[in-house]
Each structure stands twice: as structure tokens, then as C-alpha cells.
C-alpha positions as CSV (number, residue, x, y, z in Angstrom):
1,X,-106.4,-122.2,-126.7
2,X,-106.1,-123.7,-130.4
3,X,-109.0,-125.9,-130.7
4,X,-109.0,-129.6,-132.2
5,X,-108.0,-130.2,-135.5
6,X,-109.0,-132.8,-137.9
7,X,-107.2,-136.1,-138.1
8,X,-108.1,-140.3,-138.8
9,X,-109.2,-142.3,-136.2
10,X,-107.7,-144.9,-134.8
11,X,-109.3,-148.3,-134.8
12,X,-107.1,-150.5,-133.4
13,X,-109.1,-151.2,-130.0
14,X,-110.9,-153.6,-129.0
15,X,-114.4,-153.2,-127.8
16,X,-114.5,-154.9,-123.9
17,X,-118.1,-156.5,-125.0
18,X,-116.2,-158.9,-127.8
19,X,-116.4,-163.0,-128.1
20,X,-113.5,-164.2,-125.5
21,X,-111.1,-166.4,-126.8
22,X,-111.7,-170.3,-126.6
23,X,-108.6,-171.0,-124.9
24,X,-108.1,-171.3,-121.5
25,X,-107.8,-168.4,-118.9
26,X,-106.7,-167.7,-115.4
27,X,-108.9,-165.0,-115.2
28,X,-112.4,-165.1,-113.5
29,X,-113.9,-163.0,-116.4
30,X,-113.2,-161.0,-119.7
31,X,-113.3,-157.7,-118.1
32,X,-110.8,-158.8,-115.5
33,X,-108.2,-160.2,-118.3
34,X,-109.0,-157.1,-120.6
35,X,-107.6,-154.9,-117.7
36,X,-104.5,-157.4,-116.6
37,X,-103.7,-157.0,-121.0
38,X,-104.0,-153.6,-120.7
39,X,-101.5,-152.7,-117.9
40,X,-99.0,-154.8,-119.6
41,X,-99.2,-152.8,-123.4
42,X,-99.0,-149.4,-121.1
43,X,-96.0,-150.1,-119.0
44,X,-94.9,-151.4,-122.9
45,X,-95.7,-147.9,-124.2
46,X,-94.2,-146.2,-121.1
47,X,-90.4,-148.5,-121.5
48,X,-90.3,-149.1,-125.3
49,X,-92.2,-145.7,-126.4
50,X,-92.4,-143.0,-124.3
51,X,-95.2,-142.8,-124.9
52,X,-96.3,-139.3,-122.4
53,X,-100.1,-140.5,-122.2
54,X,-99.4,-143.8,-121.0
55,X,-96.9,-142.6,-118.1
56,X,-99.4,-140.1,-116.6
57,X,-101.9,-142.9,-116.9
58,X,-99.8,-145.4,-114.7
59,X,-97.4,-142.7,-112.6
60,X,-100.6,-140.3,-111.4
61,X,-102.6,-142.8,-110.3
62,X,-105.6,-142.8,-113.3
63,X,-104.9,-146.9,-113.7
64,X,-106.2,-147.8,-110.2
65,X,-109.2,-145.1,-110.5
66,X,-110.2,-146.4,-114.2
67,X,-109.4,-150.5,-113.1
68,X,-111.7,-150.4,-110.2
69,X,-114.8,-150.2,-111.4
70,X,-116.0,-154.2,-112.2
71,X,-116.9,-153.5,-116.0
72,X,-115.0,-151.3,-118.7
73,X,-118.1,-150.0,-121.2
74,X,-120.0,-149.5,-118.0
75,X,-117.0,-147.0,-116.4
76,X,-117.0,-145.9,-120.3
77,X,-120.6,-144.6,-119.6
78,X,-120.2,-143.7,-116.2
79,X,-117.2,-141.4,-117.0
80,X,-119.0,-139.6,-120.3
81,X,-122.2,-138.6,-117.9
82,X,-120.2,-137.0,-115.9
83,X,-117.5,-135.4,-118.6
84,X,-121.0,-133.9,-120.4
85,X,-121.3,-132.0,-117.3
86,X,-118.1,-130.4,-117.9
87,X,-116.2,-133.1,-115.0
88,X,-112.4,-131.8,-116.0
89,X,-111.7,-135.5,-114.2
90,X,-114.2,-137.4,-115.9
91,X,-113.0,-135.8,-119.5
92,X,-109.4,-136.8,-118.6
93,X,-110.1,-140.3,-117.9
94,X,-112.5,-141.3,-120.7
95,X,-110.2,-139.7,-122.6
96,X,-107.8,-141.9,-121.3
97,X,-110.3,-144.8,-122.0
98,X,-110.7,-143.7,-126.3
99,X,-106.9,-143.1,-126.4
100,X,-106.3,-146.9,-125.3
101,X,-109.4,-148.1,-126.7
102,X,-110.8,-149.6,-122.9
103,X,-114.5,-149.8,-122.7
104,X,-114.9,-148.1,-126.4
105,X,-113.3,-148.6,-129.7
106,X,-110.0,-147.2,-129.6
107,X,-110.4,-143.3,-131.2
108,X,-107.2,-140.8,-130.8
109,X,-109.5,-137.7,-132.2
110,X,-112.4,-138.4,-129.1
111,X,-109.1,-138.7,-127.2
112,X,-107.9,-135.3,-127.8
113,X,-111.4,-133.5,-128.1
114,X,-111.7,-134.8,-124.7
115,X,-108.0,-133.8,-123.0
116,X,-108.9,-130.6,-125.1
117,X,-112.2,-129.9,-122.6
118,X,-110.0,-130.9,-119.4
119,X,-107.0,-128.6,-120.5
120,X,-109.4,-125.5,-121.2
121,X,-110.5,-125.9,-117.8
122,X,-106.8,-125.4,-116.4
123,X,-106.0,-129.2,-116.0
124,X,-102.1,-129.6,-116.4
125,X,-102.1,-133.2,-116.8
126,X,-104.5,-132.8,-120.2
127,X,-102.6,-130.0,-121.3
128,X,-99.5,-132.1,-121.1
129,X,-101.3,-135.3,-123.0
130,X,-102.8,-133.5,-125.4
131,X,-99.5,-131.4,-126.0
132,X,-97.8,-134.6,-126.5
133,X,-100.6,-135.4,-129.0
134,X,-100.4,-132.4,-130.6
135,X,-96.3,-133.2,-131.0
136,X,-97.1,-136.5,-132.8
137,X,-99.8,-135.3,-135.1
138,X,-101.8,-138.0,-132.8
139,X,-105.8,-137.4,-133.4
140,X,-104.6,-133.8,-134.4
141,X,-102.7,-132.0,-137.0
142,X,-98.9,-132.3,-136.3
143,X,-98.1,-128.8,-134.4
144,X,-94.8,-128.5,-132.4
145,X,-95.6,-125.0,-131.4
146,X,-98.9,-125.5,-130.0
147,X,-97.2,-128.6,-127.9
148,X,-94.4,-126.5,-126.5
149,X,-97.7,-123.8,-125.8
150,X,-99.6,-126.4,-123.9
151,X,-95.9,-127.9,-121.7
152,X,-95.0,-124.3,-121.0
153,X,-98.7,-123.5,-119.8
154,X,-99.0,-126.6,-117.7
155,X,-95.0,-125.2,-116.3
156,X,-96.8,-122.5,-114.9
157,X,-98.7,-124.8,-112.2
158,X,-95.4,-124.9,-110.1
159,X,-95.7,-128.1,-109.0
160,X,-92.8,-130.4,-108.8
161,X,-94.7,-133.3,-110.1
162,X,-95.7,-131.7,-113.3
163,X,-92.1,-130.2,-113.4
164,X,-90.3,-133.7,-113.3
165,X,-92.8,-134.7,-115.7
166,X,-92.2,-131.9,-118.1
167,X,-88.1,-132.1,-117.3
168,X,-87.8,-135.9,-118.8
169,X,-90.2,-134.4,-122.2
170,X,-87.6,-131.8,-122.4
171,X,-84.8,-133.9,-121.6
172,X,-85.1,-136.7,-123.8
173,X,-87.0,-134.4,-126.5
174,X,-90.0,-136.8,-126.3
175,X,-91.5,-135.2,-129.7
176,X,-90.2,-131.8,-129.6
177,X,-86.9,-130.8,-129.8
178,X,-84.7,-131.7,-127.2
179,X,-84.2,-128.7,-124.8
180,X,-81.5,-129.2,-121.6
181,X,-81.5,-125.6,-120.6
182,X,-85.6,-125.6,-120.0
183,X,-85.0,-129.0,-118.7
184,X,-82.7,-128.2,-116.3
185,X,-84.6,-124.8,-115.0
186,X,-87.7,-127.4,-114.7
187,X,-85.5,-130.0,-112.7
188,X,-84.6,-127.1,-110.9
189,X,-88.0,-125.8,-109.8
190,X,-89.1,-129.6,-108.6
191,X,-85.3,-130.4,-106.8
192,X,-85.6,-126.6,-104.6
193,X,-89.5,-128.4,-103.3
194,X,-87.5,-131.2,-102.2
195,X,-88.2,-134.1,-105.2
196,X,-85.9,-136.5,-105.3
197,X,-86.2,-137.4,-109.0
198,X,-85.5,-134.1,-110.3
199,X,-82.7,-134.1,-108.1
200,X,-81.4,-137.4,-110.2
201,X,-82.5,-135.4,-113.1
202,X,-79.9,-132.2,-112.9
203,X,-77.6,-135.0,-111.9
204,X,-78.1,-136.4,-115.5
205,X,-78.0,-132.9,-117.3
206,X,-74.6,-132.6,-115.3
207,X,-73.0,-136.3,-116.1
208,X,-74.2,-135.3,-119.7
209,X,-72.5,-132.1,-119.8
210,X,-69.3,-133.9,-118.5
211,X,-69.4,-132.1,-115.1
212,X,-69.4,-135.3,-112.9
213,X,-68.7,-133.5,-109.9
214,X,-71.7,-131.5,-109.9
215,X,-73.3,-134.4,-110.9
216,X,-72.5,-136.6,-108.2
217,X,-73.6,-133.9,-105.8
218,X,-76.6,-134.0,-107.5
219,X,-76.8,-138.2,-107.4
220,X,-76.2,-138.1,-103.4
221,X,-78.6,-135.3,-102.6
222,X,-81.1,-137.8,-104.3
223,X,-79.8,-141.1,-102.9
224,X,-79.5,-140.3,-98.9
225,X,-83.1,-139.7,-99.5
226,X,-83.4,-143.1,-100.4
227,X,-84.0,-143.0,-104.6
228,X,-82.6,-146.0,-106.1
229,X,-81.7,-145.0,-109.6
230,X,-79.4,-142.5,-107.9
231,X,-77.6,-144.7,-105.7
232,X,-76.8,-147.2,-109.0
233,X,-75.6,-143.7,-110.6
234,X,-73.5,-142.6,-107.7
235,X,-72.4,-146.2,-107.9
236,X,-71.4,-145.7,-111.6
237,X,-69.4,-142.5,-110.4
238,X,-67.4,-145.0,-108.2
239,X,-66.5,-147.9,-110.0
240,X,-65.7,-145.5,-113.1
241,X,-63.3,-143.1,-111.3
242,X,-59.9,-144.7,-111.6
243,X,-60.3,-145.3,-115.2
244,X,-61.2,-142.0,-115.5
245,X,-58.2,-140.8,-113.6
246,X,-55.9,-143.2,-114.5
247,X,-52.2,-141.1,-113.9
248,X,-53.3,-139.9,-110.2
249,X,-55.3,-142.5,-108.9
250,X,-53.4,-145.0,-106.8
251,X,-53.9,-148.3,-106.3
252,X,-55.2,-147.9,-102.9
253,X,-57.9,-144.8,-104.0
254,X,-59.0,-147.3,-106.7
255,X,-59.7,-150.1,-104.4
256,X,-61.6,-147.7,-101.8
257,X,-63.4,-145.9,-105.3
258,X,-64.8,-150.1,-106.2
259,X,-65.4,-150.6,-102.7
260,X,-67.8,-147.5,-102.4
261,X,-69.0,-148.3,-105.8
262,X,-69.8,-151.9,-103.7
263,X,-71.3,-150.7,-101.2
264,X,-74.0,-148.4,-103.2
265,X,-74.9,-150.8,-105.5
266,X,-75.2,-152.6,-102.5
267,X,-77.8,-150.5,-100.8
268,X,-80.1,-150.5,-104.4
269,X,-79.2,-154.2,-105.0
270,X,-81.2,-154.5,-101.7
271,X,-84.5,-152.9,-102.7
272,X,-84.4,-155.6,-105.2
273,X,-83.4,-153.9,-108.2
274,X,-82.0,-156.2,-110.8
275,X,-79.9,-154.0,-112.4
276,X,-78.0,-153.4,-109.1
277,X,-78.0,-157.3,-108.3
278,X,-76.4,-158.0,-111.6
279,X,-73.6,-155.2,-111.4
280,X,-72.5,-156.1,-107.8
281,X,-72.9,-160.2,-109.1
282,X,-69.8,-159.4,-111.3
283,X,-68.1,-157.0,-108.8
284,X,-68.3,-160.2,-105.9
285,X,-67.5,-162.8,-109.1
286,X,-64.7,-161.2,-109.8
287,X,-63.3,-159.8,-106.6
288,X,-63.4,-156.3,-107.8
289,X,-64.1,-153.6,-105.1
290,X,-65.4,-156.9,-102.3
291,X,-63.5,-159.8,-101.5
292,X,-64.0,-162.8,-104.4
293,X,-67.5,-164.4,-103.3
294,X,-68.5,-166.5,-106.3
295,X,-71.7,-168.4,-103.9
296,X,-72.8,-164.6,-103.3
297,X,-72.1,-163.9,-106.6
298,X,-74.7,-166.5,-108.1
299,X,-77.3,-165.6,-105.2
300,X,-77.7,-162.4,-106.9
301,X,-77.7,-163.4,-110.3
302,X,-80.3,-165.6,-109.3
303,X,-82.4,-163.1,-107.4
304,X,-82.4,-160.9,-110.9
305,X,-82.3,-163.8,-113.6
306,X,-85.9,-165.4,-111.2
307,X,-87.5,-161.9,-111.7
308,X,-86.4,-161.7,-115.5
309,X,-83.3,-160.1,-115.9
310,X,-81.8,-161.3,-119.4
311,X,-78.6,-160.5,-118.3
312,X,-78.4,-162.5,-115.5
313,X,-79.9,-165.4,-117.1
314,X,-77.1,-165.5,-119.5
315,X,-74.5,-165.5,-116.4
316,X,-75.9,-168.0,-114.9
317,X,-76.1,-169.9,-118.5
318,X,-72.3,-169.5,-118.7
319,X,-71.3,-170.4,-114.8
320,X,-73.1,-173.5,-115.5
321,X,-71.7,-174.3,-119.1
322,X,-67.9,-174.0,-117.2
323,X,-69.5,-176.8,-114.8
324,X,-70.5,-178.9,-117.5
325,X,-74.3,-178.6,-116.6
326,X,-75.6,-178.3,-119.8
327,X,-79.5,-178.4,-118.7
328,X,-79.3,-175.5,-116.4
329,X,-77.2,-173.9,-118.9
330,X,-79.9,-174.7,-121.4
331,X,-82.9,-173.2,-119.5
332,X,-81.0,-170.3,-118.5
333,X,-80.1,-169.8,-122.1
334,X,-83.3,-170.3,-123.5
335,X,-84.5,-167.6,-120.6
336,X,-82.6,-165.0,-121.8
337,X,-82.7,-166.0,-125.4
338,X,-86.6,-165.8,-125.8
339,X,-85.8,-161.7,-124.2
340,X,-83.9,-161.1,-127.2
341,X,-80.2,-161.2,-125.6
342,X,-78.3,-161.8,-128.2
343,X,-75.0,-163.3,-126.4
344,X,-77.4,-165.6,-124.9
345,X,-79.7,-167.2,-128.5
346,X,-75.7,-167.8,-129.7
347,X,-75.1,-170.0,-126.2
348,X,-78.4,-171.7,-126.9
349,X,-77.4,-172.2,-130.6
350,X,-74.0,-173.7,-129.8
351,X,-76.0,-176.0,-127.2
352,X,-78.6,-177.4,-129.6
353,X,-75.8,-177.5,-132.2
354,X,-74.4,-179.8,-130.6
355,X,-77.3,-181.8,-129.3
356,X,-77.3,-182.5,-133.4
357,X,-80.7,-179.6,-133.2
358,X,-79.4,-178.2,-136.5
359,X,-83.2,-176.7,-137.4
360,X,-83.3,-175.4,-133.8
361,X,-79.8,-174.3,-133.9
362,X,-80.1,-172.5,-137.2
363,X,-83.3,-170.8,-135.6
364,X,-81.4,-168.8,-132.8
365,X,-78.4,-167.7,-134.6
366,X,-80.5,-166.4,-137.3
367,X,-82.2,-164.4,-134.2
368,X,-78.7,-163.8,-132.9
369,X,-77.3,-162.1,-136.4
370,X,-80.2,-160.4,-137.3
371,X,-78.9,-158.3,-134.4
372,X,-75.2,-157.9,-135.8
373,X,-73.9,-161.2,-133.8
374,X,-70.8,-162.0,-135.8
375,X,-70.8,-165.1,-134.4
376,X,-74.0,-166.1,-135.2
377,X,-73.3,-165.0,-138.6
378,X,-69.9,-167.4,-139.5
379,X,-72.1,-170.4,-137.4
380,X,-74.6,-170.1,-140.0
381,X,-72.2,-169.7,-142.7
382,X,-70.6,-172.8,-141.1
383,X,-73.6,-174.7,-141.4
384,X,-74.8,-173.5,-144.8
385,X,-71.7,-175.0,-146.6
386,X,-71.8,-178.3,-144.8
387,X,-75.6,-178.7,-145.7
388,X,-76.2,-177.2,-149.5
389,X,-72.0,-177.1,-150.6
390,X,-72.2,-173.5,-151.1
391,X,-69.6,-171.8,-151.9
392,X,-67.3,-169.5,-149.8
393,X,-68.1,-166.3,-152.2
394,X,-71.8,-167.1,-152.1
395,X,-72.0,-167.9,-147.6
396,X,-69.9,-164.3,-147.6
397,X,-72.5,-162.9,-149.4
398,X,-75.7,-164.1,-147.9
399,X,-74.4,-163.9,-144.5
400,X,-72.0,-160.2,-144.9
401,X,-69.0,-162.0,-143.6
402,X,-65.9,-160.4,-143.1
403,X,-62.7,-161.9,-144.9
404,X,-61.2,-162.8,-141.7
405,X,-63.3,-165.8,-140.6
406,X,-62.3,-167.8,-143.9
């Protein structure tokens, strides 16, 4: 196998034995709020980056083995004794511990060099992180083909695990080139030992392919055995069929399709996804697929908007604003708002406009149109003229109005 190449170290980490901060904590000690920071910027790196490293770390299990030992720099130590004796598990996870800069300063080459010694030693999992290294020029020199080497090498493991893991790299095209064919023949492997994710994976290979048939079949094989995202997906199927066949549906199949659609965002809704809670929120608001409920309906926006769904939070925001309860409407706003939904900083903006909050007001639509709000843009137009007398030309300008709002 290629060895390590040069690259810059990273030196963003910070070392576990630094000064804690003056303010005030709810942790016992520095070690314990080091690791309660830490899971949040890799469950970050895993939604927001895809970041490979960072989902292995947290979906095989290397979090809870690393986080219970008392002390990071002394599981640093405890780990490179061990990883000198040529430890394939000890390499792993201090390599893990440089690559997030836990215990030691944060160093991408050590990293590598040290998912390097696991993968030489036939781990799959350090093949696969140091492959997804290699992709990003991460600690290494850039080098696609010796990524797709180390994926391909870590394929031949057969496990469906490892296969699902590789399946979403392939999939997505997580730093390589995006490859559905090897994707789905991964999928494949992992769905004929039974997993249920690969199983939602061929499922979105099919609905991507515009086969929705297959797709479905694929989606219920998953959810009977119980895997949420596939019930929301079969769900999806449902509640988009009688658009989808619009001259042969009647009205009678489309009411039984929303009422099936119901019922499975119904069953995912009840595992306490949010996403699910939100979708069947609408369906009972609005009476589509369940009779109009529009007490149930706030239940479940509730249940998703009090675990952080942005979403929901801006429902609620509006159901309150049409009862005139501007307060609720204002905390829900401002909820949803600080998450970056855009729909709901423009509620929160009209609010505080009209609390006379211009400063405040100004602040969120500026949030609001930064993200292509239109609205957001003509309120700040609006207020620009009344406060400096600017001119229409000139608001247009700064603010990339279109003719139509003057």
C-alpha cells in the first residue's frame, strides 16, 4: 500500500490541559465539557460535512470507547503505548484523537500516519478514513486513485456494515466521483445479509433513477422491519401519487393514496421523528389524507418545534399570529429564526417592526435576504427610504429589487 505523503499540519485543536474559561459551567470539570463540545462539532461534521471520519467515529461505536476514560491526554497516552506495539485498535483511535485534536493538538498528518498503520494491518475502517483522507488531500497529497484503492480494498471485507458505509461515499460522491452503479452493487451486497439501510439505499438509487416502483419495494422491504427513514419515504410515495398520476387517479384512489401516506408517516411520527411529526401536522391541519384535526395538528407541531424543529416552530409562530397571540408568536419566531429559517426571521421582523424595534427589525430581514427572502429585501427597502430619503434607483440598487415591488 502507498505510504504517507507529506502535507501541513493542522493546528486548530485545542490541547485538553488548557486554562478553562471564567465563565460559568454546568459541567463538573474541563475534561467532561471538552468531551460534551466535542460530540456536538462531530455530529456537525457528520450533518453539515460529511465528513467520513467523523461518521465512523460516532456510527461504530469509537465515541463511547474514547469518552470513557476520565481524562483525554491521559487516553492520548494510554492509546499511543499500545499503538507502538503495533495495536491496529489503539492506532485507529489515537488517530481518531490527532484528527479531532482530543487529548493532543489537533495534527491531520499524525492522523493519517496512524490510520496508515491500522489499514496495513487489514483494518477496513482505517482504510476507509484514510481513503477519505487521501480524497481530500487531508494530511496527505490529494490522490483520488489511491482513495478509490483503499474503498475498494476495504469492499472486499464483505460485511454489510462496511458496505452501507462505502454505498452512501459512492452514492453521494463524498470526495470522489459519484458512482451509482458501484453504489448500488454495494447496497446490494449489505440488503442480500439482511440490512435494512441498504435496503433504503437501492430504494434511493431507484427513486433517483425515476423507477418508483422498484423503489417502493425497496422502501417497504426496509420499513416492515421497522427503519424510519423508509417509512417517511414510502410515505412520500403516497402522498405524491395522485399528482403524479393525475388523468387515472380518481378521487377515491387519491384519498386512500393520503390516507396510506397518513398512516406511515404515522408510524415514524411515533418514534418521535420530527420530520414525520411536522408532515402529518399539515396532513391533520389541513384535512388531507385524515379527518381535519387542528388540536392534533398543534400536538405534533409541538412535539417537533420542543425538540428543535425550525419548521415547526414557524407553524406554530403563524397559528398563533391568526389568534392574535403575538408573544407565542414571538418566541416561536424568534425559535426558529435564531436556526436560520428564513420564512420565520421575516415573521419576527414584521413583529418587531411593528413593536416600533426598527434596529431589531432591520437585523432579521437583513438575515432573511441575505438568503434570497424577497420580502425581506422590499421591507428593508421600505425602511431605508423612510429613514435616509433614498431614492427609488439607489434602494433597487442596494437591495437588487425587482421592478415589480415599486
Amino acid at each position: 500500500m502507498q505510504g504517507i505523503k507529506n502535507s501541513s499540519t493542522g493546528k486548530s485543536g485545542v490541547h485538553s490541559e488548557s486554562k478553562s474559561s471564567d465563565k460559568m459551567s454546568c459541567f463538573k470539570n474541563r475534561s467532561e465539557e471538552e468531551r460534551a463540545g466535542a460530540t456536538t462539532r462531530y455530529r456537525n461534521a457528520v450533518e453539515l460535512k460529511q465528513d467520513v471520519v467523523a461518521v465512523i467515529y460516532l456510527k461504530f461505536g469509537f465515541c463511547i470507547k474514547i469518552n470513557s476514560h476520565p481524562d483525554y491526554v491521559e487516553t492520548a497516552k494510554r492509546f499511543q503505548k499500545s499503538a507502538e506495539q503495533h495495536d491496529a485498535n489503539a492506532q485507529i483511535c489515537l488517530g481518531f484523537m490527532y484528527y479531532f485534536g482530543n487529548g493532543v493538538v489537533q495534527n491531520y498528518t499524525k492522523a493519517a500516519e496512524l490510520f496508515q498503520k491500522a489499514a496495513d494491518q487489514g483494518d477496513e475502517l482505517s482504510q476507509i478514513c484514510l481513503g477519505y483522507m487521501f480524497s481530500l488531500g487531508k494530511g496527505v497529497k490529494e490522490d483520488k486513485d489511491e482513495a478509490l484503492k483503499l474503498y475498494r480494498e476495504a469492499a472486499t471485507r464483505d460485511k454489510a456494515n462496511i458496505d452501507v458505509l462505502l454505498g452512501d461515499i459512492f452514492y453521494s460522491g463524498i470526495g470522489i466521483k459519484k458512482d451509482c452503479r458501484y453504489a448500488h452493487k454495494l447496497y446490494f451486497d449489505a440488503a442480500s445479509q439482511g440490512d435494512v439501510i441498504a435496503m433504503c439505499g437501492l430504494g434511493n438509487i431507484c427513486r433517483d433513477n425515476d423507477d418508483q416502483e422498484r423503489a417502493f419495494i425497496y422502501y417497504k422491504s426496509a420499513a416492515i422491519r421497522g427503519y424510519g427513514p423508509a417509512m417517511l419515504q414510502i410515505g412520500n410515495i403516497y402522498k405524491k401519487r395522485p399528482f403524479i398520476d393525475v388523468n387515472t387517479t380518481s378521487e377515491k384512489e387519491a384519498a386512500e393514496n393520503y390516507r396510506k401516506a397518513a398512516d406511515w408517516y404515522g408510524c415514524k411520527a411515533e418514534q418521535g421523528d420530527v420530520v414525520c411529526q411536522n408532515i402529518l401536522a399539515d396532513m391533520y391541519y389541513d384535512g388531507i389524507g385524515v379527518e381535519e384535526d387542528k388540536d392534533k395538528a398543534i400536538k405534533l407541531y409541538q412535539k417537533a418545534a420542543n425538540h428543535g424543529y425550525a419548521k415547526s416552530q414557524y407553524k406554530l409562530g403563524s397559528i398563533y399570529i391568526a389568534q392574535n397571540n403575538i408573544s407565542e408568536a414571538k418566541k416561536w419566531f424568534s425559535k426558529s429564526a435564531e436556526q436560520g429559517f428564513t420564512d420565520a426571521q421575516y415573521g419576527l421582523g414584521i413583529i418587531l417592526q411593528s413593536e416600533n424595534n426598527i434596529s431589531e427589525a432591520k437585523k432579521w430581514f437583513q438575515k432573511a435576504a441575505e438568503n434570497g427572502h424577497i420580502l425581506s429585501k422590499f421591507k428593508l427597502g421600505a425602511i431605508a427610504m423612510r429613514q435616509y430619503n433614498e431614492s427609488t434607483k439607489q434602494i433597487k440598487e442596494l437591495y437588487c429589487l425587482e421592478n415589480s415591488f415599486f
